[in-house]
C-alpha positions as CSV (number, residue, x, y, z in Angstrom):
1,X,11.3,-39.0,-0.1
2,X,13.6,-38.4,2.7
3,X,14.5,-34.7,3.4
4,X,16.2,-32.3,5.8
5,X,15.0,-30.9,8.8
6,X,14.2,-26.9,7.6
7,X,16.4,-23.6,8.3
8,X,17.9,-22.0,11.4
9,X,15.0,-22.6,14.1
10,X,14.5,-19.7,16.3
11,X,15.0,-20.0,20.0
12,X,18.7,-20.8,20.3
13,X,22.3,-20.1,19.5
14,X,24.4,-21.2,16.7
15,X,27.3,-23.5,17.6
16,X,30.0,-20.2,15.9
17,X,27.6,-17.9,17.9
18,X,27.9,-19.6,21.8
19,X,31.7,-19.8,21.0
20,X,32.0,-15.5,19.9
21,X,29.6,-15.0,23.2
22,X,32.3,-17.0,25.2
23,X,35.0,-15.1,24.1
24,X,34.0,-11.6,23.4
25,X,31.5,-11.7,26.4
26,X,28.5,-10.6,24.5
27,X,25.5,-11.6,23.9
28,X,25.2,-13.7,20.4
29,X,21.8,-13.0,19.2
30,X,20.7,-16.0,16.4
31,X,19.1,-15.4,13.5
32,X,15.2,-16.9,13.4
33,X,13.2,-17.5,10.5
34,X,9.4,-17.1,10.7
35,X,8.1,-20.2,9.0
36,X,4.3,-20.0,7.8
37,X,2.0,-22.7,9.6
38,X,2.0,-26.2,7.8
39,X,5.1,-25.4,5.8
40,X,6.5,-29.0,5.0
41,X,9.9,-29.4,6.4
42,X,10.0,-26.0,8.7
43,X,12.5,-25.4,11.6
44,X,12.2,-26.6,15.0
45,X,10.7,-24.0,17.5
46,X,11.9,-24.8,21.0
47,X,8.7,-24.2,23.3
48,X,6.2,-24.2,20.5
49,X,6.6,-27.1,18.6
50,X,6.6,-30.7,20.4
51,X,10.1,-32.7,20.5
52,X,10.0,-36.4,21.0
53,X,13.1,-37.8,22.5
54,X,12.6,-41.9,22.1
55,X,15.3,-44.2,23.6
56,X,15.2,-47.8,23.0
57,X,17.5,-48.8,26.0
58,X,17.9,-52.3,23.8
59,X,20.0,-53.9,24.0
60,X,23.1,-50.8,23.5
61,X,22.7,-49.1,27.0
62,X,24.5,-46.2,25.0
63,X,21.1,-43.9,25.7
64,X,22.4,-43.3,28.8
65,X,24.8,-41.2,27.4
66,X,23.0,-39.6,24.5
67,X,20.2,-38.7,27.0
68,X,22.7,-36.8,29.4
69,X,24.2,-35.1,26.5
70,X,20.4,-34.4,25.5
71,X,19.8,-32.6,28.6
72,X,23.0,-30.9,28.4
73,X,22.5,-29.6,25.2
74,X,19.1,-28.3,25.5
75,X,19.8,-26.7,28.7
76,X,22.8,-24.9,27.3
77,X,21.4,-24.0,24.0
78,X,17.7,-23.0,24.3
79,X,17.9,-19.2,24.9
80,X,15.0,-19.7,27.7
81,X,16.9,-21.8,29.8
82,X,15.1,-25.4,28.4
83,X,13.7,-27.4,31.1
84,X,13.4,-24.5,33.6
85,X,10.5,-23.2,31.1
86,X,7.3,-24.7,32.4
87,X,5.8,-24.1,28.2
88,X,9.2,-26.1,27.2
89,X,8.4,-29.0,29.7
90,X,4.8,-29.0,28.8
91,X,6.0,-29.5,25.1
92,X,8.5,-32.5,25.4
93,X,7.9,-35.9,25.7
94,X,10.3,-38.7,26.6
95,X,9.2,-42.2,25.9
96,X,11.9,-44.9,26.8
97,X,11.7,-48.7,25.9
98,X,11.1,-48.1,22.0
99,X,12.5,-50.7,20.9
100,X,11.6,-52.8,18.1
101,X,9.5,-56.3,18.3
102,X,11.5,-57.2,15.5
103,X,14.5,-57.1,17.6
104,X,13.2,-58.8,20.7
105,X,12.1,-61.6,18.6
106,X,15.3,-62.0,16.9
107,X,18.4,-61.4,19.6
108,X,18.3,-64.4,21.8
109,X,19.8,-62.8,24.5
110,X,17.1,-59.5,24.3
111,X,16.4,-57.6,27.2
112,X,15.4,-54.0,28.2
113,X,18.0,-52.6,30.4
114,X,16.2,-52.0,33.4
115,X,18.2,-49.8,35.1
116,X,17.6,-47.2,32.4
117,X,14.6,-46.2,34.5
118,X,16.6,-44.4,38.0
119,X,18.9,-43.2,34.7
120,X,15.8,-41.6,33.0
121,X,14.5,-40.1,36.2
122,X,17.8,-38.9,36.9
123,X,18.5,-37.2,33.4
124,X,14.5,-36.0,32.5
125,X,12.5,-36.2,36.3
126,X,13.0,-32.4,36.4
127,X,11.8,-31.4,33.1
128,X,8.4,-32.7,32.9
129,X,8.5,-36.3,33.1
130,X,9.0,-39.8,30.7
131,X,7.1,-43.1,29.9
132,X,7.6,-46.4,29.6
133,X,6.9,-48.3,26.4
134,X,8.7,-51.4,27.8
135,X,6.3,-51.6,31.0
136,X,3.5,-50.4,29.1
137,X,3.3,-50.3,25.3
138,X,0.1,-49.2,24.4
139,X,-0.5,-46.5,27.4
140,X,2.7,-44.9,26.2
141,X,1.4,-44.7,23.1
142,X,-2.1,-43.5,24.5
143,X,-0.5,-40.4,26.1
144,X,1.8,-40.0,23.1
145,X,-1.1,-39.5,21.0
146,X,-2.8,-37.3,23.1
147,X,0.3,-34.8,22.9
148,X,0.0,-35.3,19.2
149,X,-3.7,-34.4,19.4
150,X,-3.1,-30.9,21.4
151,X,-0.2,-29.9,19.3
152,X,-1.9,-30.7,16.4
153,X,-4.9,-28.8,17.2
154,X,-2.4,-26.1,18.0
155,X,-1.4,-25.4,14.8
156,X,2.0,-26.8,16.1
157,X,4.3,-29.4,14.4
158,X,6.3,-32.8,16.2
159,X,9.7,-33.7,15.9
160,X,10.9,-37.2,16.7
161,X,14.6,-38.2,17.7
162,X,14.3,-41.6,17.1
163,X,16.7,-43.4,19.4
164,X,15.8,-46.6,18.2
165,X,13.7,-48.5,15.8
166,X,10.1,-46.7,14.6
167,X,7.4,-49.2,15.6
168,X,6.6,-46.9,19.0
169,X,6.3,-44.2,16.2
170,X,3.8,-46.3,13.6
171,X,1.8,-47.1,16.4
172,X,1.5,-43.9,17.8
173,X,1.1,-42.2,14.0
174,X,-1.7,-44.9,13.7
175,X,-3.4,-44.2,17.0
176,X,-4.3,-40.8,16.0
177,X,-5.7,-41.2,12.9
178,X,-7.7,-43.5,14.8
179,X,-8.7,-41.7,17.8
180,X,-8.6,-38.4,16.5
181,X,-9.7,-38.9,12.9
182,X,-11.7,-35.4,12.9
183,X,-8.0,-33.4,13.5
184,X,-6.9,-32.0,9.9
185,X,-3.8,-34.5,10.8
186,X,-0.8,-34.3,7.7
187,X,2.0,-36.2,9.3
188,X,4.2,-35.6,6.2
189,X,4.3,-31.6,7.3
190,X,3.6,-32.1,10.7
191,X,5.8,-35.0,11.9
192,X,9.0,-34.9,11.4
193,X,11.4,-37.8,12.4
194,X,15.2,-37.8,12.8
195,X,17.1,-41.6,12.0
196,X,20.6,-42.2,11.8
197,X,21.1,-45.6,12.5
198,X,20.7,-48.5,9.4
199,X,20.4,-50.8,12.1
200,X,17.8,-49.3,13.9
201,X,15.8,-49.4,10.8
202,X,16.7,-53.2,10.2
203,X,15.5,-53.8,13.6
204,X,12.1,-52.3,12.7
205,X,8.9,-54.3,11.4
206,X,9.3,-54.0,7.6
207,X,5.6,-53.0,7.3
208,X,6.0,-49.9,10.0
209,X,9.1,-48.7,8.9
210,X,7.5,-47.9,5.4
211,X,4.7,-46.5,7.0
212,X,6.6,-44.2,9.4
213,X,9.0,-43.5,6.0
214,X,5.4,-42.3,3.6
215,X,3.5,-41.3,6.3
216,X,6.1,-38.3,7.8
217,X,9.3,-36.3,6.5
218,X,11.3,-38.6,7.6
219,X,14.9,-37.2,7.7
220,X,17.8,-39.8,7.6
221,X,21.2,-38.5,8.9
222,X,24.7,-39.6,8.9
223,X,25.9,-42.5,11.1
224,X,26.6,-40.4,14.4
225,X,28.8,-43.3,15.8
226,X,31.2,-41.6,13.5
227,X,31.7,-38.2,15.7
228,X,29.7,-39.0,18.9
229,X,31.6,-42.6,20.3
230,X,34.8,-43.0,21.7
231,X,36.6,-46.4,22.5
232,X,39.4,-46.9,24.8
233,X,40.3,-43.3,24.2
234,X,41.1,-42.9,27.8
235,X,42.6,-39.7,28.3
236,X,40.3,-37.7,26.3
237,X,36.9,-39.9,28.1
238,X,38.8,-39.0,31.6
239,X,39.1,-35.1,30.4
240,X,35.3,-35.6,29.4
241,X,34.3,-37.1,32.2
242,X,35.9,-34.8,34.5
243,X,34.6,-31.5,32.6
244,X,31.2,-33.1,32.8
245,X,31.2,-34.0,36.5
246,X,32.3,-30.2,37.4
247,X,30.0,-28.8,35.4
248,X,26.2,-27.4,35.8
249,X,25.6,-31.4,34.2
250,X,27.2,-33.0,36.3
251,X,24.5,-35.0,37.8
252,X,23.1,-36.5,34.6
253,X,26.8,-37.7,33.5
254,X,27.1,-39.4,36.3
255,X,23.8,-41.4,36.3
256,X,24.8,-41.4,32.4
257,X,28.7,-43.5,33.0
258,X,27.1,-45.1,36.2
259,X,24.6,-46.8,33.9
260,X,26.8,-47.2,31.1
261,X,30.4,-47.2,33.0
262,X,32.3,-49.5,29.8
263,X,32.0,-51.0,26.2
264,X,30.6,-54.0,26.7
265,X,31.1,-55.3,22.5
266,X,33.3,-57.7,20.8
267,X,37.1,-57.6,21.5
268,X,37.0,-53.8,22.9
269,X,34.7,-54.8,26.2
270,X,35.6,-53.6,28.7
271,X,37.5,-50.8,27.4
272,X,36.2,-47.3,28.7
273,X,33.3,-45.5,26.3
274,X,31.6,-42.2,25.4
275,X,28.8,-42.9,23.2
276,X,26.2,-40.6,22.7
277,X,25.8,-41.5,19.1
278,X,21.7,-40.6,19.0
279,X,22.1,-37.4,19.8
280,X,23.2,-37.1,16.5
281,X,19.9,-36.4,15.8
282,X,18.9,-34.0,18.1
283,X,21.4,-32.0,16.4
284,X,20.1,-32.4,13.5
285,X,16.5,-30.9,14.7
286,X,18.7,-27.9,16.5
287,X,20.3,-27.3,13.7
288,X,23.6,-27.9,15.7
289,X,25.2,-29.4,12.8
290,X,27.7,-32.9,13.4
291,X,28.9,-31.7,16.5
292,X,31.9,-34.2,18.2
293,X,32.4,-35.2,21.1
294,X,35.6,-32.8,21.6
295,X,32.9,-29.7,20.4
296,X,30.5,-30.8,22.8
297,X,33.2,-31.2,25.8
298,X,34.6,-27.6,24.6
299,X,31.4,-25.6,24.2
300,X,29.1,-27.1,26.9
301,X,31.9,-27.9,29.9
């Protein structure tokens, strides 16, 4: 069955607690809940656990702005200061070209944006680095599973934002049992992994998205389009844009808009966009709650 992500996870602020530290100019302290190790559905613990960020960058180029708003909400959020912690770094791993087989079978115009690589390298080359399931499939899942192994062995848990479709995620599920088939390895307590996207999971072999579903609590959100995307809104995306360029971000939003500078769908092309619709579920494993765009603008700009 398909369940939530677990309680307030210690290690950063509440949404209602950043805003009373902004405008009482004290220090919000959040509440944390020890969770016992192996607990089924427990909170994500920034710096302990490991957090997978997958982006599919197929063919929506809108990763580009979920992973700057990503970086901009760990950085802001995690009490430590997120990627300036070398134990947070150490204990994240970004894995871009996830996209389904399914999916480059079936769109006859498939291709994996290039250009999301400078973008990646832009947003995540300071905080500990990225691979490359489009250039290299099964060596992204190699080193994958090797994080897996050491977290597992740990005593730690993993918690996937799935940016895409889950066949990077079977394989790499099915790699360590493999590999590592001595590790006491429970993915259904131990992996948890974030969906919010029905297309995404049509876009996934039929066969490894009822694995990945069995095999892990597997958490399926909302459809984040619906409070992280913004078409031909222009005045509010130039006030976003702005804030974002001024502030301590400002150099992931604009690799983020160069990358992914207009809607490029339907009637509505060329109209200007926000969409950082995945990070919908990097809320979800914060514990941010359905955060919009206008929250995101207001409380991290």
């Amino acid at each position: 069955g398909e369940s939530r992500v677990g309680g307030r996870a210690a290690g950063f602020e509440s949404q209602e607690a950043r805003r009373m530290r902004c405008s009482v100019a004290v220090v919000a302290v959040a509440v944390t809940i020890e969770v016992a190790s192996g607990q089924c559905g427990a909170a994500y613990r920034p710096g302990v656990d490991l957090l997978e960020l997958h982006y599919d960058h197929a063919p929506d180029p809108d990763d580009g702005h979920s992973a700057a708003l990503d970086r901009t909400m760990i950085d802001s959020t995690l009490r430590k200061g997120g990627c300036k912690s070398a134990t947070f770094r150490d204990r994240l791993n970004v894995v871009i070209g996830t996209y389904g087989y399914k999916t480059k079978r079936g769109l006859k115009n498939f291709a994996f944006n290039k250009r999301s690589r400078p973008l990646t390298e832009s947003v995540w080359g300071t905080c500990g680095g990225w691979l490359n399931a489009d250039a290299n499939f099964y060596d992204a899942v190699r080193q994958t599973a090797k994080k897996w192994k050491r977290t597992i062995k740990g005593g730690r848990r993993i918690f996937v934002k799935e940016g895409g479709p889950s066949e990077f995620t079977a394989a790499v599920i099915r790699k360590v049992y493999k590999k590592y088939g001595w590790l006491d390895f429970n993915p259904k307590c131990q992996v948890t992994v974030v969906q919010h996207s029905n297309w995404n999971e049509a876009q996934t072999d039929e066969d490894d998205m009822k694995y990945v579903k069995r095999k892990t609590n597997y958490v399926r959100i909302s459809d984040a389009n619906d409070y992280l995307k913004e078409v031909g809104k222009d005045s509010f995306i130039d006030e976003f844009k702005s804030r974002a360029y001024a502030s301590a971000f400002g150099d992931y939003w604009r690799a983020a808009f160069k990358y992914y500078p207009s809607y490029v769908f339907g009637s509505r092309a060329g109209r200007k966009v926000i969409d950082a619709s995945d990070s919908g579920e990097l809320m979800e494993i914060m514990r941010l709650g359905e955060m919009s765009l206008e929250d995101c603008m207001n409380d991290f700009f």
